[in-house]
C-alpha positions as CSV (number, residue, x, y, z in Angstrom):
1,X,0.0,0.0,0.0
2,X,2.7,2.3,-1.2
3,X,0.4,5.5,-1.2
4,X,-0.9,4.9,1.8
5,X,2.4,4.3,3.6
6,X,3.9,7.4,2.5
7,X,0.9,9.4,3.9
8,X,2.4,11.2,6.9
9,X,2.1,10.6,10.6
10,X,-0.8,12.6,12.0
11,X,1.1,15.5,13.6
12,X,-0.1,19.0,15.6
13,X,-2.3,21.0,13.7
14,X,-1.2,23.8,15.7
15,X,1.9,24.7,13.2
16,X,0.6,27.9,11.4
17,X,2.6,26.9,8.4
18,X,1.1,23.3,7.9
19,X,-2.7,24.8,7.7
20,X,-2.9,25.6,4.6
21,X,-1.0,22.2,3.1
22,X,-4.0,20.7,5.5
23,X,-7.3,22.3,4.4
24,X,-7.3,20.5,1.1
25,X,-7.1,16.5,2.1
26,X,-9.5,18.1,5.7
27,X,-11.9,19.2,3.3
28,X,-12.1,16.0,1.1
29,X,-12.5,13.9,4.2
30,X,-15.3,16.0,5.5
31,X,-16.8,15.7,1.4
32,X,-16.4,11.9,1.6
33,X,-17.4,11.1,4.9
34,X,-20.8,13.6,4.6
35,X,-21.7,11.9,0.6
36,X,-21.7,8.6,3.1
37,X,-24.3,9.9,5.4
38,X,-26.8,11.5,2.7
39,X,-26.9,8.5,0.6
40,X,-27.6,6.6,3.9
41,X,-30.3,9.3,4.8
42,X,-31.2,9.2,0.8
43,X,-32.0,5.6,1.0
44,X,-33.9,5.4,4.0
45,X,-36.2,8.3,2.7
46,X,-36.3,6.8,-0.5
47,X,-37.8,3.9,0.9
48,X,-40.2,5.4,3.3
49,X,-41.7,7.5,0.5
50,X,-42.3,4.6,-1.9
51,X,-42.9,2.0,0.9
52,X,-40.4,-0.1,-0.1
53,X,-37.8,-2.7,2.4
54,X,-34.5,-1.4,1.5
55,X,-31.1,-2.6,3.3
56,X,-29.8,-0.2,6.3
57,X,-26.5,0.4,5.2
58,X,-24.7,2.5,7.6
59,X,-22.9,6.1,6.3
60,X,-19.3,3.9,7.8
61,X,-19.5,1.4,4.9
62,X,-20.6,4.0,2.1
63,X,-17.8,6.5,3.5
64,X,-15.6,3.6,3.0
65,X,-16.4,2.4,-0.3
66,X,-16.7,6.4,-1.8
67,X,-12.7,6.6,-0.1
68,X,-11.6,3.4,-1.5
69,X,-12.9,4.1,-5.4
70,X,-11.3,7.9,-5.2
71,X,-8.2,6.0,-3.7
72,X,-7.9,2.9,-7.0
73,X,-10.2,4.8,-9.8
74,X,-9.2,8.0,-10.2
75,X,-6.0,8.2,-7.6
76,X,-5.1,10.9,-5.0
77,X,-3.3,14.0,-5.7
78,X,-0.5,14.7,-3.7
79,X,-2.2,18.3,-3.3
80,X,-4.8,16.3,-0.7
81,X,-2.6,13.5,1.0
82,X,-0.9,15.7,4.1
83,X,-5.1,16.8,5.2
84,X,-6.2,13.3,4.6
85,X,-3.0,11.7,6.7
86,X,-5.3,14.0,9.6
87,X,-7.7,10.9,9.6
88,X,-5.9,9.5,12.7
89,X,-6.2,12.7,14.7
90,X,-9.7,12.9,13.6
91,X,-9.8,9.5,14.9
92,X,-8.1,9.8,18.7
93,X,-10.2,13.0,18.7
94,X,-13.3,11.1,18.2
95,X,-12.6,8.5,21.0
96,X,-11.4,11.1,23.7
97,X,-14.6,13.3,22.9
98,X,-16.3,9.6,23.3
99,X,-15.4,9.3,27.0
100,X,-18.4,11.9,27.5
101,X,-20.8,8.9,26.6
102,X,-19.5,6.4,29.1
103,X,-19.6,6.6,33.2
104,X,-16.6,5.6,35.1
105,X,-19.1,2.6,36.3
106,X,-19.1,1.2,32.7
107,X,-15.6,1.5,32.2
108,X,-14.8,-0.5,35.6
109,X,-17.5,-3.2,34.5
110,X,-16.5,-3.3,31.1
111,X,-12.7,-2.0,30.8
112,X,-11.9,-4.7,33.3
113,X,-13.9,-7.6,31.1
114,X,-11.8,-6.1,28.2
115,X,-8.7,-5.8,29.4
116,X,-8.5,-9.6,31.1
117,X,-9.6,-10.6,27.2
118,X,-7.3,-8.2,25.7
119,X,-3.9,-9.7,27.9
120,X,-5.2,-13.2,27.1
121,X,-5.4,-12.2,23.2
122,X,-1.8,-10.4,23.0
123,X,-0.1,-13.4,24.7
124,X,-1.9,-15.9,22.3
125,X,-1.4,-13.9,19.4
126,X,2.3,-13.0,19.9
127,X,3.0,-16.4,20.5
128,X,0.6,-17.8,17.7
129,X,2.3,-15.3,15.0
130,X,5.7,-15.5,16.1
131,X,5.2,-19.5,15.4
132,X,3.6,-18.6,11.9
133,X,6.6,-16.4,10.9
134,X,8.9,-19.6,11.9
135,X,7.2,-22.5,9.6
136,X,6.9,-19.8,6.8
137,X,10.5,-18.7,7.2
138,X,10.0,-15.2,7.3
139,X,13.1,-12.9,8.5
140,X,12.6,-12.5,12.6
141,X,12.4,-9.1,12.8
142,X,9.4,-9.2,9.4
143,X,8.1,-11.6,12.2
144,X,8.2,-9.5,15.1
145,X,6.6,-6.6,13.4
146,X,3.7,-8.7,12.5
147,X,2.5,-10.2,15.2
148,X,3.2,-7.2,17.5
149,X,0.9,-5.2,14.3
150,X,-1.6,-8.2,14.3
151,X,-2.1,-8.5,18.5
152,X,-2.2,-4.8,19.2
153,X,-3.0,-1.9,17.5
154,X,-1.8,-2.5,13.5
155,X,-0.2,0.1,11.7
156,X,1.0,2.1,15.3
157,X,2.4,-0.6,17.1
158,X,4.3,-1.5,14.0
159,X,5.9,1.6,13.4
160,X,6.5,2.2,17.2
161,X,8.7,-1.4,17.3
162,X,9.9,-0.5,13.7
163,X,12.4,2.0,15.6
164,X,12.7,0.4,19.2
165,X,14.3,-3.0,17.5
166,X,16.2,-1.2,14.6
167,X,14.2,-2.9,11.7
168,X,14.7,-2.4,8.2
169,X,12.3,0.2,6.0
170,X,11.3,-3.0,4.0
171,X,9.7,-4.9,6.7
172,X,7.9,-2.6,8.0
173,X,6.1,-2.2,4.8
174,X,5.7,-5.3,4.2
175,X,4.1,-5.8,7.0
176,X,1.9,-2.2,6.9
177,X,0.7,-3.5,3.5
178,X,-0.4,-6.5,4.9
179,X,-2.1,-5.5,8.1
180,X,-4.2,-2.7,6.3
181,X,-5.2,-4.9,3.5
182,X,-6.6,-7.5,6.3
183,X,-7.6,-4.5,7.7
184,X,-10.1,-3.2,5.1
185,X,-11.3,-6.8,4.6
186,X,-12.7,-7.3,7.9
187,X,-14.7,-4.3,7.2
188,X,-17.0,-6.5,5.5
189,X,-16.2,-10.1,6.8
190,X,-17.0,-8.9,10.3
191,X,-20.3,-7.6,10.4
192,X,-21.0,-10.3,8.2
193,X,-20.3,-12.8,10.8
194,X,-21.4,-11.0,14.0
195,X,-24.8,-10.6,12.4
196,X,-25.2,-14.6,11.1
197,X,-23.9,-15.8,14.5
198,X,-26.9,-12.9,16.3
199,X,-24.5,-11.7,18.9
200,X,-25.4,-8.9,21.1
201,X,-23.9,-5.4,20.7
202,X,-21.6,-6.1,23.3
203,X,-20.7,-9.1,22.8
204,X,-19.8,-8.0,18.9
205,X,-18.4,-4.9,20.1
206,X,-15.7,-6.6,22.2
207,X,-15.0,-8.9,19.5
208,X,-14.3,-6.4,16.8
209,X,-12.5,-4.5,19.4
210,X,-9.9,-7.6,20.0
211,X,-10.2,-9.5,16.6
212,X,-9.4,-6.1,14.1
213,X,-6.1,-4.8,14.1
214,X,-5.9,-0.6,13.5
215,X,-8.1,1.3,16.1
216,X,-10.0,3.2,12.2
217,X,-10.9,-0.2,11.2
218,X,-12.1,-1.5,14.9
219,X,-14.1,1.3,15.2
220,X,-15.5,1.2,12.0
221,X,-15.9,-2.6,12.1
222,X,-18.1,-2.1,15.5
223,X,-20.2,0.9,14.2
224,X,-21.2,-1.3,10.6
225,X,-22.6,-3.4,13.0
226,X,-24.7,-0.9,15.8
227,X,-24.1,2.2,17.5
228,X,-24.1,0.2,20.7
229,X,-20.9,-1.9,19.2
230,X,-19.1,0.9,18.1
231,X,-18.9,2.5,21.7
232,X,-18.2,-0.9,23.2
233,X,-15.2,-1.7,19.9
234,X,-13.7,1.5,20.8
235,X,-13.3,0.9,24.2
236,X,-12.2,-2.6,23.9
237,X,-9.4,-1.7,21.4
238,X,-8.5,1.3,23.6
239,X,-7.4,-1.2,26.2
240,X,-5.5,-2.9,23.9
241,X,-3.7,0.3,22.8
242,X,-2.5,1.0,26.2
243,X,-0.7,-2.4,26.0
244,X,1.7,-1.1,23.1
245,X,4.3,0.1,25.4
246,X,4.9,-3.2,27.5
247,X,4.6,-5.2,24.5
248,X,7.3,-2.9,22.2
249,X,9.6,-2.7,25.4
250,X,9.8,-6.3,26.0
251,X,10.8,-6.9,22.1
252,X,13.4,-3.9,22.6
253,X,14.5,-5.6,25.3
254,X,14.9,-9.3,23.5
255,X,16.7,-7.6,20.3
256,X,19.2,-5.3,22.6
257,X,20.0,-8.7,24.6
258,X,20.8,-10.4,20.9
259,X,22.8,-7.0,20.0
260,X,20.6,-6.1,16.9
261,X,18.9,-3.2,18.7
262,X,20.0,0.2,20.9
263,X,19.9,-0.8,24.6
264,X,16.9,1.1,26.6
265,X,18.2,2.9,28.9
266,X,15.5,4.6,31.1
267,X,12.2,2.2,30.7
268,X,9.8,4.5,32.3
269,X,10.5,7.4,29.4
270,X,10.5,4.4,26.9
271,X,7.1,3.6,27.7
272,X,5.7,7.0,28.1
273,X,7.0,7.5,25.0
274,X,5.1,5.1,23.1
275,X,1.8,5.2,25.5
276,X,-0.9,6.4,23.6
277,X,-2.0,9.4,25.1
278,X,-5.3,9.8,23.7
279,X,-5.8,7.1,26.1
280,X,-6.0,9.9,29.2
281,X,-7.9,12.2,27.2
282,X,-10.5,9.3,27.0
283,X,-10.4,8.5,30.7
284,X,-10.3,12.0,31.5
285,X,-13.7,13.3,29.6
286,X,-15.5,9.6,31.3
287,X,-14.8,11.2,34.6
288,X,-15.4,14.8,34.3
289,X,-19.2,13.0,32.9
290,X,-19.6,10.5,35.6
291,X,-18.6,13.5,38.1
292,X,-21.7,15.7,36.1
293,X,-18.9,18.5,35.3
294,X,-21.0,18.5,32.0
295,X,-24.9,19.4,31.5
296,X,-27.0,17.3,29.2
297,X,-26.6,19.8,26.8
298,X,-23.3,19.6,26.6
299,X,-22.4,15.6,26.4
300,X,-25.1,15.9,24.0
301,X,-22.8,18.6,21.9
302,X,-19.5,15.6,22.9
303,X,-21.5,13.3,21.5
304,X,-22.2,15.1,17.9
305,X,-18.4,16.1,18.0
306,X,-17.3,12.8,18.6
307,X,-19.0,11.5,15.4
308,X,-18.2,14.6,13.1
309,X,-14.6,13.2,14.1
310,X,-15.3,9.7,13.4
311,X,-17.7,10.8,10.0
312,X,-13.8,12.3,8.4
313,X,-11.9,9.4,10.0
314,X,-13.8,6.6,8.3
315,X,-13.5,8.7,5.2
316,X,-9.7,8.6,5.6
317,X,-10.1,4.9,6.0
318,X,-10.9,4.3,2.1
319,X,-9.2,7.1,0.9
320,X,-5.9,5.4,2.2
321,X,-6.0,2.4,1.1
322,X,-4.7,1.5,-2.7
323,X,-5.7,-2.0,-3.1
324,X,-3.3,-2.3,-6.4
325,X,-0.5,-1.9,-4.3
326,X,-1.0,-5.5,-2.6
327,X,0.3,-7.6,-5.9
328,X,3.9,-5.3,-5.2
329,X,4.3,-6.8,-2.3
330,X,5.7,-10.5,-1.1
331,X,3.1,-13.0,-0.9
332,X,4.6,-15.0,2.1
333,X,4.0,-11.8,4.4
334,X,0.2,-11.1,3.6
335,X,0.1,-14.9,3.4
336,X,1.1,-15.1,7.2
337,X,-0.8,-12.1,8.5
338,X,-3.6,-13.4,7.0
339,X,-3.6,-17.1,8.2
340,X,-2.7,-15.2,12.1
341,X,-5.8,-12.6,11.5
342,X,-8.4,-15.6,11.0
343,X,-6.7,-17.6,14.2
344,X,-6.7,-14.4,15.8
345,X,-10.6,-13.6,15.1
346,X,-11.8,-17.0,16.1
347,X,-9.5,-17.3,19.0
348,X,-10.9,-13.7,20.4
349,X,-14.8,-15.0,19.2
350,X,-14.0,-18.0,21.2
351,X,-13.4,-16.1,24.5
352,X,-16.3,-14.1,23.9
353,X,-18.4,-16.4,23.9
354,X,-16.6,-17.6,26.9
355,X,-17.3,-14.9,28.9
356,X,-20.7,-14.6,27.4
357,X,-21.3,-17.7,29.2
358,X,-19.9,-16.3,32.8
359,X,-20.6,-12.6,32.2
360,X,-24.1,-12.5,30.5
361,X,-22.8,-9.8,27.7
């Protein structure tokens, strides 16, 4: 996914000089992502008018699919790349500004249900993947970086250990190309599923929020399915973002000790460096709510911010991703992410449905 890969890093929007390179890409996000909600609305008023049945489909998917034919039909300037790389700010904006619609009480219940799932997934997965890299005889560090993208948080956690083990440009996209393109598949496959197996919004949510790998594609996994599962996928795959920093400090660790990485000196600065600090913005807006710092009014106001932000970042979603890429790279890494994402997603269904028989979810 070469174009996507060289979109930039989200960065500050506070630089004066970088507004103006940014309105451009901003305002083709906020074009996509709004065509996605009116053909939505169109539909449904379509049908009501002419009393006819037609399929719900949510403004996520058609943001999606309107992204993904600008991205491999007609192509993306490079005029509009640096506002659409925005998509993950967009995105961490949406799920701090998402705190506002959960108490503290939910997050104890269900943050703690998540994050026992989420430490049972990362040690199965890492161990599962690392295994898969072995058999297919991929290079160890092409390994690493795709089980650490595939059991945590994709595309982030991959260029976060890309640096902290010294790994080579190559494998890291490799394994970017393959994680986003397993990524966008499970866009489809998962709702699919969720809905043919009639789990509950919970229940779905927390699967989508452990099973998909970059925190776009988890939310917009969970929010194809209900508005219920999005809240829940968000959450669930915030707790597995907070796990990035243990998980990329142990491998810098391991690689240091074999001498193909810079030893970490300080460990504390190493992991604040690479915790994801959207994380506290989240947990901070939950308990400003839960301590009713904010009027009705107001978390209502959150609430229509928080999907504004999510409306441009699903946009971003499709406009990133150049499917023609894929045949440019190996076949051996896509071929391994993808055997580890479908272990991966029926390993994580499995222990939902295992807590589903403890928990009630």
């Amino acid at each position: 996914m070469a174009d996507s890969i060289a979109l930039p890093q989200s960065r500050s929007l506070a630089h004066p000089q970088r507004i103006g390179a940014l309105i451009p890409g901003i305002l083709m996000l906020t074009a996509v992502g709004y065509a996605g909600k009116w053909i939505e609305q169109f539909i449904a008023r379509y049908g009501k008018a002419h009393h006819l049945v037609l399929p719900n489909i949510e403004y996520v998917l058609w943001a999606i699919l309107i992204g993904l034919v600008i991205s491999n039909v007609i192509g993306i300037p490079k005029l509009f790349q640096p506002g659409i790389a925005t998509y993950e700010f967009w995105l961490k904006t949406g799920i701090v500004l998402l705190g506002a619609r959960f108490l503290v009480g939910d997050l104890l219940r269900l943050g703690g249900i998540s994050l026992v799932l989420v430490l049972i997934e990362i040690v199965l997965s890492l161990a599962f993947m690392t295994l898969l890299g072995r058999v297919f005889k991929l290079r160890p560090k092409l390994t690493t970086l795709l089980a650490v993208g595939s059991s945590i948080c994709g595309v982030s956690a991959i260029i976060a250990t890309q640096g902290a083990i010294d790994a080579d440009e190559e494998d890291s996209s490799y394994a970017i190309a393959a994680i986003l393109a397993l990524g966008a598949l499970s866009l489809f496959v998962f709702p699919l599923i969720g809905h043919s197996l009639h789990l509950s919004d919970r229940g779905y949510g927390l699967w989508a929020g452990l099973a998909v790998d970059n925190t776009a594609e988890a939310s917009a996994a969970g929010a194809l399915f209900s508005d219920a599962a999005g809240k829940v996928a968000v959450l669930a795959k915030t707790c597995r973002n907070a796990m990035i920093g243990f998980v990329v400090l142990g491998y810098a660790i391991y690689w240091a000790a074999q001498g193909q990485a810079a030893h970490v000196n300080n460990k504390a600065a190493f992991l604040w460096s690479k915790f994801p600090k959207f994380v506290l913005g989240f947990l901070l807006i939950s308990v400003l709510a839960s301590a009713a710092f904010f009027t009705k009014p107001q978390i209502t106001a959150l609430g229509n911010l928080s999907r504004w932000a999510f409306l441009l970042t699903f946009a971003g979603v499709g406009l990133r991703t150049n499917l023609r890429s894929l045949t440019k790279q190996g076949a051996r890494p896509f071929l391994v992410g993808a055997i580890g994402e479908v272990a991966i997603a029926a390993l994580t269904l499995g222990l939902i449905y295992g807590a589903t028989s403890f928990l009630k979810l």
